[in-house]
C-alpha positions as CSV (number, residue, x, y, z in Angstrom):
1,X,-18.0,-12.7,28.8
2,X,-20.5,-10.8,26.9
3,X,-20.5,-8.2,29.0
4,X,-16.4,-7.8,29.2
5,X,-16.5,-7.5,25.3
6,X,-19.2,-4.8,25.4
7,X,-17.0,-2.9,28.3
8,X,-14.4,-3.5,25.8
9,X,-16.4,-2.0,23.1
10,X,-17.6,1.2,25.1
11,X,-13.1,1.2,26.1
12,X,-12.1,1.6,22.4
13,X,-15.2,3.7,21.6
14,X,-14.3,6.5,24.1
15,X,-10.7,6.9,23.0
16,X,-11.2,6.7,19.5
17,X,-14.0,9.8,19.8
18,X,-11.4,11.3,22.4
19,X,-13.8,11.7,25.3
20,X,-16.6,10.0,27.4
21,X,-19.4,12.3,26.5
22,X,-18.2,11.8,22.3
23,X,-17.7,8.1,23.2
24,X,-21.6,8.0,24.5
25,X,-22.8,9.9,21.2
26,X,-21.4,7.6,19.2
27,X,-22.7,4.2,20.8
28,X,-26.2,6.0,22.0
29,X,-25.8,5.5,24.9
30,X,-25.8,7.7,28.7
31,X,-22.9,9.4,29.2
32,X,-23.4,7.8,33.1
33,X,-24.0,4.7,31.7
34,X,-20.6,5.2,30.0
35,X,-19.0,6.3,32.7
36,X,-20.0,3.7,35.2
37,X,-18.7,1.2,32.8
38,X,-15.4,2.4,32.2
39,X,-14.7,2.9,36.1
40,X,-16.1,-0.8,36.8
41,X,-13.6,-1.7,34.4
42,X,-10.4,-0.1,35.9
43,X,-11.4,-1.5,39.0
44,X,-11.6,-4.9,38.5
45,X,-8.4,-4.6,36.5
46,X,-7.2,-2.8,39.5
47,X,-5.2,-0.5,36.6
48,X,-6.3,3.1,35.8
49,X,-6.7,3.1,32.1
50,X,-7.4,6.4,31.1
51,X,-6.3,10.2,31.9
52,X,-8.5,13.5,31.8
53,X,-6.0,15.8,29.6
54,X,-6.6,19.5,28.1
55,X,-6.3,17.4,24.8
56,X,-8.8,14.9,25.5
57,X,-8.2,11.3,27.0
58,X,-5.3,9.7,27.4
59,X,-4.3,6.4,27.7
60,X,-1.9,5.0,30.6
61,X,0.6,2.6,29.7
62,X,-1.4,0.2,31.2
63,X,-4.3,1.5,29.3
64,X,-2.4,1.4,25.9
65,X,-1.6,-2.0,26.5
66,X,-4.7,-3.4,27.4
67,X,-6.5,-1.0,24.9
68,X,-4.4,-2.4,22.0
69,X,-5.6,-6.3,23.3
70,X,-9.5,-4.9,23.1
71,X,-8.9,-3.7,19.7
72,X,-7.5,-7.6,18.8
73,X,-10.0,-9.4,20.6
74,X,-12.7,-7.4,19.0
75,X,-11.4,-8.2,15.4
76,X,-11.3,-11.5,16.1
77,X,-14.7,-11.9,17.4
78,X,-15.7,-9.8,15.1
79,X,-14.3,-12.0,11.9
80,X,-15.1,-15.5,13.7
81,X,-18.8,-14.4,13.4
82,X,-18.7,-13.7,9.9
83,X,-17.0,-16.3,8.9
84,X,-19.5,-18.4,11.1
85,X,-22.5,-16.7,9.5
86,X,-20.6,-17.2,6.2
87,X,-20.0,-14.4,5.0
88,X,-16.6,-13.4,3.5
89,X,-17.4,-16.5,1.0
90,X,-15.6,-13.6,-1.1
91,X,-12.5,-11.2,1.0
92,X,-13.8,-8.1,1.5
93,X,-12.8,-5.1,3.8
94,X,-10.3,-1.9,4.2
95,X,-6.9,-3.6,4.3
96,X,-4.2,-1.8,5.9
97,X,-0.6,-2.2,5.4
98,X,2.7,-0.4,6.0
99,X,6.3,-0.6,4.1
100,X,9.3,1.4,4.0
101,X,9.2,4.5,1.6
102,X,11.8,3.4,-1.7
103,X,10.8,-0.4,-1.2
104,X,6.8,0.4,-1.3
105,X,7.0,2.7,-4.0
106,X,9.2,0.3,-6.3
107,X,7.9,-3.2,-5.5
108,X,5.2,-2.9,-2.9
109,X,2.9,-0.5,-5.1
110,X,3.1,-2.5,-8.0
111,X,1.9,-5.7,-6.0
112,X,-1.2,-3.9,-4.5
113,X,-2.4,-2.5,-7.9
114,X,-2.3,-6.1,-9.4
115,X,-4.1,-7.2,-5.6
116,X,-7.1,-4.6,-5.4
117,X,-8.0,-5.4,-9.5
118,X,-7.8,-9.3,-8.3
119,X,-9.9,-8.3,-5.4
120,X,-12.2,-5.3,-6.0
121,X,-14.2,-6.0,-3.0
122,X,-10.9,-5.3,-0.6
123,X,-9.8,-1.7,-0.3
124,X,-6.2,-0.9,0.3
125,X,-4.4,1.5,3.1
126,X,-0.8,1.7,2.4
127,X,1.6,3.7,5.0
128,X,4.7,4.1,3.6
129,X,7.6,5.1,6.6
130,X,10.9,3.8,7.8
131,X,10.1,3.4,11.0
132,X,8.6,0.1,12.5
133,X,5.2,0.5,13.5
134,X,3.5,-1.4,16.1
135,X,0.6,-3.8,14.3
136,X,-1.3,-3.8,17.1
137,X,-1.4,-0.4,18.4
138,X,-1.4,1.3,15.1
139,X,-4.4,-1.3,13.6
140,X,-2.0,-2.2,10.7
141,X,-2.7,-5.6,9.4
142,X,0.0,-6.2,7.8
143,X,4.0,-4.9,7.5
144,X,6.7,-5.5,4.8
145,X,10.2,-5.8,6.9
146,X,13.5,-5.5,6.2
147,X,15.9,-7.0,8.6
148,X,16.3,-9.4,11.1
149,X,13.3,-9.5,12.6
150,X,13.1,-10.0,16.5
151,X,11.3,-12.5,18.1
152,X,7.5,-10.6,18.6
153,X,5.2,-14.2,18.2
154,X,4.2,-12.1,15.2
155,X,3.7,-14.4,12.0
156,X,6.4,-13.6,8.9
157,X,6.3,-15.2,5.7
158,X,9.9,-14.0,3.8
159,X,10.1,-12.9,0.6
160,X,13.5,-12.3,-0.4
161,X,17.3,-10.8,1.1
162,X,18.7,-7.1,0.1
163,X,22.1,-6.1,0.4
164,X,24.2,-3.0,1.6
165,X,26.7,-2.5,-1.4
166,X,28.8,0.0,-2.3
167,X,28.9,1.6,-5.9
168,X,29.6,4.6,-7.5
169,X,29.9,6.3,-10.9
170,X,32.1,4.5,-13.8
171,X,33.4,7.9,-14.4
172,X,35.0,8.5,-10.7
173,X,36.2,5.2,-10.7
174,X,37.9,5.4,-13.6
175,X,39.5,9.0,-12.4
176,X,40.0,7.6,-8.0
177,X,40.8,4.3,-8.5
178,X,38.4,1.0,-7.7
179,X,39.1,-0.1,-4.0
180,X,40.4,-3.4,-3.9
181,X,39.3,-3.9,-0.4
182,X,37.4,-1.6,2.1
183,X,40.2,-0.2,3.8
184,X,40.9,1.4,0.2
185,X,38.1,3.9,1.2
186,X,40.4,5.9,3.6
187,X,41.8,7.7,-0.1
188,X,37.9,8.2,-1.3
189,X,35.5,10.6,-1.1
190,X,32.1,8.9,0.5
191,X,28.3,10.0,0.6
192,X,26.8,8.2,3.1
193,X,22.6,7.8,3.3
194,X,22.2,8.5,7.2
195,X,19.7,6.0,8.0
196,X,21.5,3.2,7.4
197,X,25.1,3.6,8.8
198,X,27.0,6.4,10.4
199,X,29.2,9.4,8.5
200,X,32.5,8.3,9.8
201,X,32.5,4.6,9.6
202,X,31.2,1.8,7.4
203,X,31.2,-1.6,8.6
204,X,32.5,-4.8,6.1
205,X,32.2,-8.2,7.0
206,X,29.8,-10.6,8.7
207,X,29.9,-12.1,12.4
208,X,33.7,-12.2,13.6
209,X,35.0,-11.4,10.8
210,X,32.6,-7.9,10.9
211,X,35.2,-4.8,10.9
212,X,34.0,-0.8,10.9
213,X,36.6,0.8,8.2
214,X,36.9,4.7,8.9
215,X,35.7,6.8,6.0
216,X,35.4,10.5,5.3
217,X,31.7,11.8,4.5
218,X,32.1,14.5,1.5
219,X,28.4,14.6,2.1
220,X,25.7,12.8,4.6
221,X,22.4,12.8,3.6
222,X,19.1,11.4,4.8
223,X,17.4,9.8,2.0
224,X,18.1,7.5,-0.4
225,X,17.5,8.9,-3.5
226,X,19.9,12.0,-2.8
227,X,22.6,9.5,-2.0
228,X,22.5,7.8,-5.5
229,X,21.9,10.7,-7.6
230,X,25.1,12.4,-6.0
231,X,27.1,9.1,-6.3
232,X,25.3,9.2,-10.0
233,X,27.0,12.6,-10.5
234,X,30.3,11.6,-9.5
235,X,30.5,13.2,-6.2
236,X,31.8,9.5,-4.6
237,X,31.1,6.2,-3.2
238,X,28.1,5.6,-1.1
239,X,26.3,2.7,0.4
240,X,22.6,1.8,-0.1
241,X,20.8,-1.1,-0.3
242,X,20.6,-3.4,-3.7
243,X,16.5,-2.7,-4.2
244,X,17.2,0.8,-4.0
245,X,20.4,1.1,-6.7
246,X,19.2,-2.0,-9.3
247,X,18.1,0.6,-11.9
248,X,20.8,3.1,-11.7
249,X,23.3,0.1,-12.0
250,X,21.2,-1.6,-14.9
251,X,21.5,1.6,-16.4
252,X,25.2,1.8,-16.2
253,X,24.9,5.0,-14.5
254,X,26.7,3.4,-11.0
255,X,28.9,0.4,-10.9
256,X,29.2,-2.0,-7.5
257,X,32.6,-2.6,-5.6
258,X,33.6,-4.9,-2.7
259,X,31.0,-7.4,-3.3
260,X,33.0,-10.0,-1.4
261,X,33.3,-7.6,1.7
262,X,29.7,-7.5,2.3
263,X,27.9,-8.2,5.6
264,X,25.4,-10.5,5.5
265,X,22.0,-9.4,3.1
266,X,19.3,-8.5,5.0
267,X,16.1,-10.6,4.8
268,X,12.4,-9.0,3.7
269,X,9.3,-10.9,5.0
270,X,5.6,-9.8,4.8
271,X,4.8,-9.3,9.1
272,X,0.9,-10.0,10.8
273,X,-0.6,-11.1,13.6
274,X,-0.5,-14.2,15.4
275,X,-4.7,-14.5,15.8
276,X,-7.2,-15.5,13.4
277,X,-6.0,-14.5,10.4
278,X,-9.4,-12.6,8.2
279,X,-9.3,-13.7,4.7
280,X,-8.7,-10.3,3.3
281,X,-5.3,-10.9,5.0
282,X,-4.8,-14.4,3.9
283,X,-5.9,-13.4,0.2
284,X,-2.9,-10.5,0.4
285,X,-0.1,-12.6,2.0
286,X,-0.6,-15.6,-0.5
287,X,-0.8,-12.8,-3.5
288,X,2.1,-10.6,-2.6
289,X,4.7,-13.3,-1.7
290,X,5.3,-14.8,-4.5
291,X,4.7,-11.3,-6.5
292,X,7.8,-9.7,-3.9
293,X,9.8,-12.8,-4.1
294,X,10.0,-12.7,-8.0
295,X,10.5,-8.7,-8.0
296,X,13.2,-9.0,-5.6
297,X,14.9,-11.6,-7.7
298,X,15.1,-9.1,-10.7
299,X,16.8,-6.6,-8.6
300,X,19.8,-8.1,-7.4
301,X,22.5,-6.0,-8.4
């Protein structure tokens, strides 16, 4: 077993420097000696792992599978010792986490500040992106979600629901008309925020009773931000979620329709691994919860 978990070691060594000779510079060790063990290992996994490439090594998709397992296994070794040894009386350690961009920056961010001067042993990575990351792959500790999430044997603790409503400016409203119900959007000019729904349809509704309702895009953009601040200026309707529109409404600059056509609001939960869970992690989770739950709260629109 010992001997598997150095092989392991030697395997993420090697592709993290990019090569065997970098891999055997970094660990001191023979570049044959290297090389020996990274064959042995591929052989008795009967799987080749890695590629020879004019950029370096490459994994397989065998080899970025069983690469992302190493890197687990080796944290969890790696935190059972301390933790045996008794170390991490206090939680200590590069933290890394990952949210999407307008949820990090307005609730996230403020969560972490408060966390790292609780915690000024723990150092903070924060990834902020709209795509879903991979934990494992990616060495991400921990991800803020929101959505239905599927079933990955991934541990979530949830934190709150957002929802997709529509608004716009009191000042268009006043001059269009407020739709009574979403099919009232045929006679209105829309701005639709491209990542979350298409430019020629919105859907209304939850379950059987969800229905798309045609609507005509005056403009399509891609974040956000640019979606509000044209419906701000009176351009439309458009669609975002609640989080993302609480100040503009608060600040009477955009007013919400069709709140009883909704679908369904969306749950946010805090995402980790399934393993041992280090106590930097554990000090996070039960810090942030509560922290996202009551920030959420004050952003329903």
């Amino acid at each position: 077993m010992v001997d598997r978990l150095e092989t392991m070691s030697i395997l993420v060594a090697v592709v993290d420097a990019g090569s065997l000779s970098a891999g055997a510079r970094r660990l001191g060790l023979p570049l044959a000696t290297v090389s020996r063990r990274v064959a042995d290992l591929e052989a008795a996994l009967g799987a080749r792992l890695l590629l020879r490439s004019p950029r370096g090594l490459v994994t397989t998709e065998a080899g970025a599978a069983y690469l992302g397992a190493c890197r687990r296994i080796l944290d969890e070794v790696a935190e059972a010792e301390r933790v045996a040894a008794g170390e991490f009386v206090v939680p200590k350690g590069l933290l890394s986490l990952t949210a999407p961009v307008v949820f990090g920056r307005l609730h996230v961010l403020p969560v972490i500040t408060a966390f790292l001067a609780a915690y000024p042993a723990i150092d903070v990575r924060l990834e902020l992106g709209d795509r879903n990351v991979n934990l494992q792959e990616e060495q991400i500790d921990a991800a803020i979600r929101i959505g239905h999430l599927p079933d990955s044997g991934l541990r979530a603790r949830r934190v709150g629901v957002v929802r997709r409503v529509v608004c716009a400016a009191p000042a268009y409203l006043a001059a269009r008309g407020v739709p009574a119900r979403p099919e009232d959007l045929a006679a209105h000019d829309c701005i639709t925020f491209a990542n979350l729904m298409a430019p020629d349809r919105w859907y209304f509704g939850e379950g059987r009773r969800e229905r798309p309702v045609p609507i005509h895009s005056r403009m399509t953009v891609n974040t956000a931000e640019a979606a509000i601040e044209a419906a701000s200026a009176g351009l439309g309707l458009t669609r975002v979620l609640s989080y993302q529109v609480a100040r503009a409404v608060a600040d009477g600059r955009l007013s919400v329709v069709l709140a009883d056509d909704e679908p369904g609001p969306w749950p946010v939960h805090i995402l980790y691994g399934d393993g041992l869970v280090p106590r930097k992690l554990r000090a996070f989770v039960d810090f942030a919860a509560p922290r996202l739950e009551a920030s959420l709260a004050g952003a329903m629109v």
